[in-house]
TILUM-600232 format. One record per residue (C-alpha): z, x, y; residue number from 1. Coordinates in steps of 0.001 Angstrom, whole numbers, plus 500000, padded with zeros to 6 digits. Each point is the difference from the previous one (the first is absolute). Example, Ala and Ser with C-alpha at 12.3 -4.5 7.8 and 13.67 -1.06 7.14 Angstrom:
BEGIN
site up:507800	east:512300	north:495500	num:1
site up:499340	east:501370	north:503440	num:2
! end
This chain:
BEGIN
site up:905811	east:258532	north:270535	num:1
site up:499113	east:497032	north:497500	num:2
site up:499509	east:496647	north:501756	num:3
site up:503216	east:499284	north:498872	num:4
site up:501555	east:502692	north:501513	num:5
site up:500888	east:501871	north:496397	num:6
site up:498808	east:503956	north:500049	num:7
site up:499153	east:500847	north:496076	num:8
site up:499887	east:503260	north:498497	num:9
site up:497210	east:500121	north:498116	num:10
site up:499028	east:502486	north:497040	num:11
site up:496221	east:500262	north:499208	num:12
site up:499925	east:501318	north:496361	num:13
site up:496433	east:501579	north:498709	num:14
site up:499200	east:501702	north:496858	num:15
site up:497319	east:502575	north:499932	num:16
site up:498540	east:501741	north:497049	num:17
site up:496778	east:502092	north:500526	num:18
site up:499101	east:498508	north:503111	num:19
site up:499324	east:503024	north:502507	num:20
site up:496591	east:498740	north:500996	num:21
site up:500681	east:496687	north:501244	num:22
site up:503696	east:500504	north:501179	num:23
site up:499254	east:500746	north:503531	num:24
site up:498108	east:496503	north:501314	num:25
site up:502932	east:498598	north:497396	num:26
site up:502221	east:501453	north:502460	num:27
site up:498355	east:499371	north:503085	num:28
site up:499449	east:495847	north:499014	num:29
site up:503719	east:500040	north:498876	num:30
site up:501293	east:501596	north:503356	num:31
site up:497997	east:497755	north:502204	num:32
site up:502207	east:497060	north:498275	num:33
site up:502915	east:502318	north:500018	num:34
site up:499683	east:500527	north:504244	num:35
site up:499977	east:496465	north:500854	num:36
site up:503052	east:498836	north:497558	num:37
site up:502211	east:502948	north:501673	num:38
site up:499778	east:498274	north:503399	num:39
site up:502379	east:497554	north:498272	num:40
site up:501401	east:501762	north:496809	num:41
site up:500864	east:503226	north:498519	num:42
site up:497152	east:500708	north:497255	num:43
site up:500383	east:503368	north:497607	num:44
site up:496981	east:500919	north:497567	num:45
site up:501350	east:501396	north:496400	num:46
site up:497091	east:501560	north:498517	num:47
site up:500051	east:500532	north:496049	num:48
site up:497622	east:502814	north:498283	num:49
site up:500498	east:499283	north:496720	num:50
site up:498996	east:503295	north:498674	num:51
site up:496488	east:500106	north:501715	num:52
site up:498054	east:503357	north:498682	num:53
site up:497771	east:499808	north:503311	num:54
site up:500891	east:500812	north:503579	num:55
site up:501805	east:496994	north:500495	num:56
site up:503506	east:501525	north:500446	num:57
site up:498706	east:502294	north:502363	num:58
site up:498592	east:497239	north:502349	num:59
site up:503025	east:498145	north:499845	num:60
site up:502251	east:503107	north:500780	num:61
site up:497616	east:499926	north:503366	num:62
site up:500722	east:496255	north:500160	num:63
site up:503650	east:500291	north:500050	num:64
site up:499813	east:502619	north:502450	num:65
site up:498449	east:498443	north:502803	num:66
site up:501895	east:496378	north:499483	num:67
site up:503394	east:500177	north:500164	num:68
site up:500235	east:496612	north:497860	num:69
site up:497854	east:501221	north:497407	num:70
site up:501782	east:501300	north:496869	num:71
site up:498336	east:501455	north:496715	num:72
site up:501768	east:499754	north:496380	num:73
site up:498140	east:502376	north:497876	num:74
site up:500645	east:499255	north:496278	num:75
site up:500066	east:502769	north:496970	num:76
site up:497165	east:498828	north:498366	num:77
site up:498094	east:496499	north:499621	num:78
site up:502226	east:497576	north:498774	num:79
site up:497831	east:496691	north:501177	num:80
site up:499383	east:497841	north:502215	num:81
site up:502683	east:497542	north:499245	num:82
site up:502608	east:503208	north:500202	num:83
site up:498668	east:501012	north:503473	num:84
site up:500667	east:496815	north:501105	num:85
site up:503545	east:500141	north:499179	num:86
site up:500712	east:503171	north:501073	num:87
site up:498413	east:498630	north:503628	num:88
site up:502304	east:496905	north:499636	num:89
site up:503279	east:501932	north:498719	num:90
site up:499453	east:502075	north:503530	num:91
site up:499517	east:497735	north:502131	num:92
site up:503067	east:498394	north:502072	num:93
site up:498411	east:497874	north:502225	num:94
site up:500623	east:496032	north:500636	num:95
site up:496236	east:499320	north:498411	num:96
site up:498214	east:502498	north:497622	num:97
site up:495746	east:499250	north:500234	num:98
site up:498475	east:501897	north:496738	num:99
site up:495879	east:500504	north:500123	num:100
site up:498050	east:502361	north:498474	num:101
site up:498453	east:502888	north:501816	num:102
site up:496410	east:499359	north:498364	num:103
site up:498665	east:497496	north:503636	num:104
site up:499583	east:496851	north:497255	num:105
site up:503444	east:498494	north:501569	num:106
site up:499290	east:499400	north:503336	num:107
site up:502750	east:501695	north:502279	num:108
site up:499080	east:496928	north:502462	num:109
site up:501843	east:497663	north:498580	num:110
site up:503246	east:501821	north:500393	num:111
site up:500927	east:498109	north:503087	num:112
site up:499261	east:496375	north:498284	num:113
site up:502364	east:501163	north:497457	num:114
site up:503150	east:500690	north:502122	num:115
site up:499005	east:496790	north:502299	num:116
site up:500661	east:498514	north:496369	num:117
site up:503206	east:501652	north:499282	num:118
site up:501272	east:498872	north:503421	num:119
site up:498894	east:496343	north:498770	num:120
site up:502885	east:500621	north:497781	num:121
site up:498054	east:501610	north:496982	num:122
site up:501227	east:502057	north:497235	num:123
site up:497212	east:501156	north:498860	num:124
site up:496596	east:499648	north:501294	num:125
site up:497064	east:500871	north:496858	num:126
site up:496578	east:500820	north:500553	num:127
site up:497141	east:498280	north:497967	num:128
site up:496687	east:500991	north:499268	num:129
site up:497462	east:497313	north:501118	num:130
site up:496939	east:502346	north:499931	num:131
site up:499490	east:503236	north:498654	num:132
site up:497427	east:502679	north:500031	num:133
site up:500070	east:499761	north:496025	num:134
site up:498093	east:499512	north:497508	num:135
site up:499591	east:496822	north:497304	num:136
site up:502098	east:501695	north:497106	num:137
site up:502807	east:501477	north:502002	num:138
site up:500404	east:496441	north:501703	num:139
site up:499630	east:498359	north:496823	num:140
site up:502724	east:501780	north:497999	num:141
site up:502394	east:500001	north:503284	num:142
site up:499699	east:496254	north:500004	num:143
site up:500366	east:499128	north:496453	num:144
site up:503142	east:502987	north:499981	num:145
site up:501530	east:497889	north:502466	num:146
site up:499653	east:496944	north:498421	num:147
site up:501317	east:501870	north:496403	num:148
site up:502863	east:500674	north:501770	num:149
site up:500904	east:496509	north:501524	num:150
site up:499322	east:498792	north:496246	num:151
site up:502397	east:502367	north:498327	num:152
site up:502567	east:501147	north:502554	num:153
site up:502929	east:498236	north:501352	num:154
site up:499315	east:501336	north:503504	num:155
site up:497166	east:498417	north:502302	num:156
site up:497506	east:502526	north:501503	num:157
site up:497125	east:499260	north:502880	num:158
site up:496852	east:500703	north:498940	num:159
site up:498302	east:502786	north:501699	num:160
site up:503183	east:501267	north:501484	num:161
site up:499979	east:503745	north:500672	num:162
site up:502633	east:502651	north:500982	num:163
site up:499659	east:499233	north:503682	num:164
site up:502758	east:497793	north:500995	num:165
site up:503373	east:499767	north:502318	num:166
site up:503394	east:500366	north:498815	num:167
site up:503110	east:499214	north:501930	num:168
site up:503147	east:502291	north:499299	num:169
site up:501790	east:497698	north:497246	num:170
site up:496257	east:499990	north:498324	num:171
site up:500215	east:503895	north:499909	num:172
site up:503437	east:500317	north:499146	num:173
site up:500015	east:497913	north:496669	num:174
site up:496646	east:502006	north:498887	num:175
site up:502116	east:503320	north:500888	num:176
site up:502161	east:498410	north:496710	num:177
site up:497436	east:499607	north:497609	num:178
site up:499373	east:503421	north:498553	num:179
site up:497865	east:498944	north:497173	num:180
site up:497393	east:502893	north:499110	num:181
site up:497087	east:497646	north:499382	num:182
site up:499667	east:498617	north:503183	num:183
site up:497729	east:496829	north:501639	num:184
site up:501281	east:499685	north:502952	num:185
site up:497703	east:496895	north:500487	num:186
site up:502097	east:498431	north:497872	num:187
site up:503038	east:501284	north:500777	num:188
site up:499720	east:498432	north:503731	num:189
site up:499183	east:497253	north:498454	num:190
site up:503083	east:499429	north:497649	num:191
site up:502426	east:500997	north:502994	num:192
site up:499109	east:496590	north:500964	num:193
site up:500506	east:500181	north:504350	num:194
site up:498097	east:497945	north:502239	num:195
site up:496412	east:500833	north:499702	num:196
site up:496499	east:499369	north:501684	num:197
site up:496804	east:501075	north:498741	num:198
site up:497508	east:501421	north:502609	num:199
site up:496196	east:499932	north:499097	num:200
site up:497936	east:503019	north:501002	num:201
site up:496841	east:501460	north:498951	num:202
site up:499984	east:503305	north:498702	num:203
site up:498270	east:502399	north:501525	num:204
site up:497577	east:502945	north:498568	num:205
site up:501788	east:503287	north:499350	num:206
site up:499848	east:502762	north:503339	num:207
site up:498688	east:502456	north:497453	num:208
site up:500515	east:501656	north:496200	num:209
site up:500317	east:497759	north:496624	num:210
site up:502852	east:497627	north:498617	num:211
site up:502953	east:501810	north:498738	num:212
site up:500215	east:497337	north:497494	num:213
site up:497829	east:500841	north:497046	num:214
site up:499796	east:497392	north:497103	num:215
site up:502895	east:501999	north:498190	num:216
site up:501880	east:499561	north:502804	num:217
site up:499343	east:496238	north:500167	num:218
site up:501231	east:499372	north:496353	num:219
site up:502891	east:501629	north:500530	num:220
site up:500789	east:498099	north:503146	num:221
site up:498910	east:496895	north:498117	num:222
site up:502141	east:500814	north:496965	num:223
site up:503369	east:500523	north:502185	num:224
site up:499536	east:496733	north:501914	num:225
site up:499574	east:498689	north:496412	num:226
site up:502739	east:501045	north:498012	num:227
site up:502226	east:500029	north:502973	num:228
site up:500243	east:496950	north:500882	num:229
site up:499077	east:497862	north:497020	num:230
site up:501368	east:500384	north:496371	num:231
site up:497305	east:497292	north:498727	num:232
site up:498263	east:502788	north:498073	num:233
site up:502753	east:500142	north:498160	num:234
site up:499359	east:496555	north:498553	num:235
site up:496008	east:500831	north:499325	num:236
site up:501051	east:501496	north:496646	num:237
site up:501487	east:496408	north:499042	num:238
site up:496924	east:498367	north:500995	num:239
site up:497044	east:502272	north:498033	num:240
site up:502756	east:500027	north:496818	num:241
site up:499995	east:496333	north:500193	num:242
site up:496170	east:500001	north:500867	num:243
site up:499644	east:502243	north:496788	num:244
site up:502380	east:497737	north:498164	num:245
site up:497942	east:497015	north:500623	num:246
site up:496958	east:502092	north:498847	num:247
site up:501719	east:500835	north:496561	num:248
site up:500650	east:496670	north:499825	num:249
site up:496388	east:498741	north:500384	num:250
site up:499163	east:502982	north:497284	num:251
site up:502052	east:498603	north:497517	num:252
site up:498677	east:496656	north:500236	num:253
site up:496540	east:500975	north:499872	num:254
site up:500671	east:502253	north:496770	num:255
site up:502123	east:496405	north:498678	num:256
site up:496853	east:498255	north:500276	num:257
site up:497907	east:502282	north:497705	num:258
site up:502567	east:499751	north:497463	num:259
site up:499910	east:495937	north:500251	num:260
site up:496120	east:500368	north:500361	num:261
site up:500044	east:501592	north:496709	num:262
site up:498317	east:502801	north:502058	num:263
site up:502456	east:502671	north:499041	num:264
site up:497524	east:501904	north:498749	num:265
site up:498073	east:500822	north:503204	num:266
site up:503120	east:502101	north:501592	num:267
site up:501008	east:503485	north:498852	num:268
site up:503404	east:499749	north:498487	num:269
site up:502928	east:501259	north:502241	num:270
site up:497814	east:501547	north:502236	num:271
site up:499300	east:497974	north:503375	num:272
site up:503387	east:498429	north:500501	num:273
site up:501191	east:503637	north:499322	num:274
site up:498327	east:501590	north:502779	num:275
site up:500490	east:497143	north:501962	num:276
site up:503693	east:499937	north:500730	num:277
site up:500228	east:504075	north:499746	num:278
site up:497693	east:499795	north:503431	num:279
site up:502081	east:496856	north:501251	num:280
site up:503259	east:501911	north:499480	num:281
site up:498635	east:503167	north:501203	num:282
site up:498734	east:498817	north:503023	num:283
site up:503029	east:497177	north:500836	num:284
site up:502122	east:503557	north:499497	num:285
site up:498206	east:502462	north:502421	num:286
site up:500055	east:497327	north:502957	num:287
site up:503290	east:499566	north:499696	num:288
site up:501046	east:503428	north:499439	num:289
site up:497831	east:501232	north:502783	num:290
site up:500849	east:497047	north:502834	num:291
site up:504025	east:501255	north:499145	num:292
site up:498777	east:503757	north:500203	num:293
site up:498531	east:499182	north:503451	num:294
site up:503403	east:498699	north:501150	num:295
site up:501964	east:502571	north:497901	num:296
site up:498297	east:502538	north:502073	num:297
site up:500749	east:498370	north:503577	num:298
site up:503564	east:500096	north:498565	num:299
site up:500273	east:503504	north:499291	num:300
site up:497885	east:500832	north:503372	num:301
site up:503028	east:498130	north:501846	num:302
site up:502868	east:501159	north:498364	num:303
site up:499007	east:503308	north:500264	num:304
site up:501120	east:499342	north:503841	num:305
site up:497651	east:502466	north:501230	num:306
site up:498938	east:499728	north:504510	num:307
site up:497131	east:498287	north:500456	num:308
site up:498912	east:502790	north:502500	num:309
site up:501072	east:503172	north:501115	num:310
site up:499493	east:501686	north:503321	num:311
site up:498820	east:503388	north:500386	num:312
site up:500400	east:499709	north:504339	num:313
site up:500743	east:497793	north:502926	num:314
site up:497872	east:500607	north:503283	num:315
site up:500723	east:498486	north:503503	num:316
site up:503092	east:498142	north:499373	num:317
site up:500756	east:497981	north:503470	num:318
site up:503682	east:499026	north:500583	num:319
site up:499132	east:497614	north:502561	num:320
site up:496776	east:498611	north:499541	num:321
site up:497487	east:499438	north:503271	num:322
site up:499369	east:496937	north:501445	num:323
site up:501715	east:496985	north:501789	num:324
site up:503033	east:499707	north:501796	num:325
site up:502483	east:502968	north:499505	num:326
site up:502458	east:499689	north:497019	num:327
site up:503716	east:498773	north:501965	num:328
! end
């Protein structure tokens, strides 16, 4: 029971890809945190493979057998990270939902700060990055992506947050609404606009195995924060035809002044002011054509209406979830 005398359910939502080797401690860390909150709460563990190729479902089939609040979603095939996620978070029915990734860089520790939080009277409670086992470029370009997106978007974002965060019920029930196909659910959270706190942590080195994220991976996620939630890109076109504009401009007066020079002589007739606005044209005309292709594209991606996930099997499902007081 809670110091103030409320018993939560509370969902732990993980998404796993490829991570066989380091699942176990994973486990073990995450159910040391998991014992102590049940003396007060009901806690369930929602495990996502998201179409790992390794022996990570059949690890997590022996998880969910000897845990009674452990339960395994196994999707078709690997539809990303940001899709796990939500298939964790359209699962889950508890009074808080805790996402983390199974990897050991988000500390299971600080689950019980977090719902100390939400009993504060938090919303949300977000996780940020204060040191990370990274190196120079990666925290470079995660910096200055942050700080792109404050520029351009209408939606503020903390820097350094990750996917490790709290969510009370109303949180998770107007996410369950949005069923865009791009997702960022950073953002997403973030637009929803509850009662947040931001909790510092420093990430920690990875149990075992590589990133999942490979720099493909990273543009992509980059590009659907982008074009998600900002249409500013939109408006570059208008800037670099203006920018051109100016630049025929500027070409015009310098060929004026060899004609009033009496210099007319030195330029080849036709030829430079020719080329000159066929490249401005050209170039004012791809931007723009491909910055509305871009968003053409997420169009036809959404309208298509097509799940974000699908589910191939559902492992250890726990009507009444252990831990606390019994349900009245």
């Amino acid at each position: 029971m809670a110091a103030d005398g409320r018993r939560l359910t509370i969902d732990i939502v993980v998404p796993l890809y490829n991570e066989e080797q380091g699942l176990g401690e994973f486990h073990r860390r995450l159910m040391d945190v998991v014992t102590l909150l049940r003396r007060a709460h009901a806690v369930r563990i929602c495990y996502v493979d998201d179409g790992s190729v390794d022996g990570t479902a059949y690890e997590l089939a022996k998880l969910a057998d000897d845990d009674t609040g452990t339960t395994v979603l196994q999707l078709t095939r690997n539809f990303g990270h940001q899709a796990a996620l939500t298939a964790g978070l359209d699962h889950a029915a508890g009074d808080v939902v805790v996402t983390l990734d199974g990897d050991g860089q988000h500390p299971p520790e600080l689950i019980s700060e977090m719902i100390e939080l939400h009993l504060a009277g938090y919303d949300v409670v977000l996780t940020q990055r204060v040191s990370a086992p990274r190196t120079r470029v990666k925290r470079w370009t995660s910096r200055g992506f942050y700080r792109l997106l404050a520029r351009i978007g209408d939606t503020p974002l903390t820097d350094g947050s990750a996917d490790y965060r709290l969510l009370a019920r109303p949180v998770v029930e107007a996410l369950r609404r949005m069923r865009e196909y791009h997702r960022f659910l950073r953002g997403m959270v973030a637009w929803t606009g509850f009662r947040t706190v931001v909790l510092p942590y420093a990430e920690q080195p990875r149990i075992a195995g590589r990133a999942k994220y490979s720099l493909g991976r990273m543009l992509r996620f980059a590009a659907d924060a982008t074009f998600s939630f900002s249409l500013v890109p939109l408006g570059i076109a208008i800037v670099v035809g203006i920018g051109f504009l100016l630049l025929a401009v500027a070409e015009a007066i310098y060929v004026l002044s060899f004609w009033f020079l009496g210099r007319q002589h030195l330029l080849v007739p036709g030829w430079s002011s020719l080329m000159f606005m066929i490249l401005i044209v050209g170039a004012s005309l791809m931007i723009a054509v491909g910055l509305v292709g871009i968003y053409v594209g997420y169009i036809f991606q959404e309208v298509k209406r097509r799940p974000v996930y699908l589910v191939r099997s559902v492992r250890g499902v726990a009507d009444d979830p252990p831990g606390g007081d019994p349900a009245p």
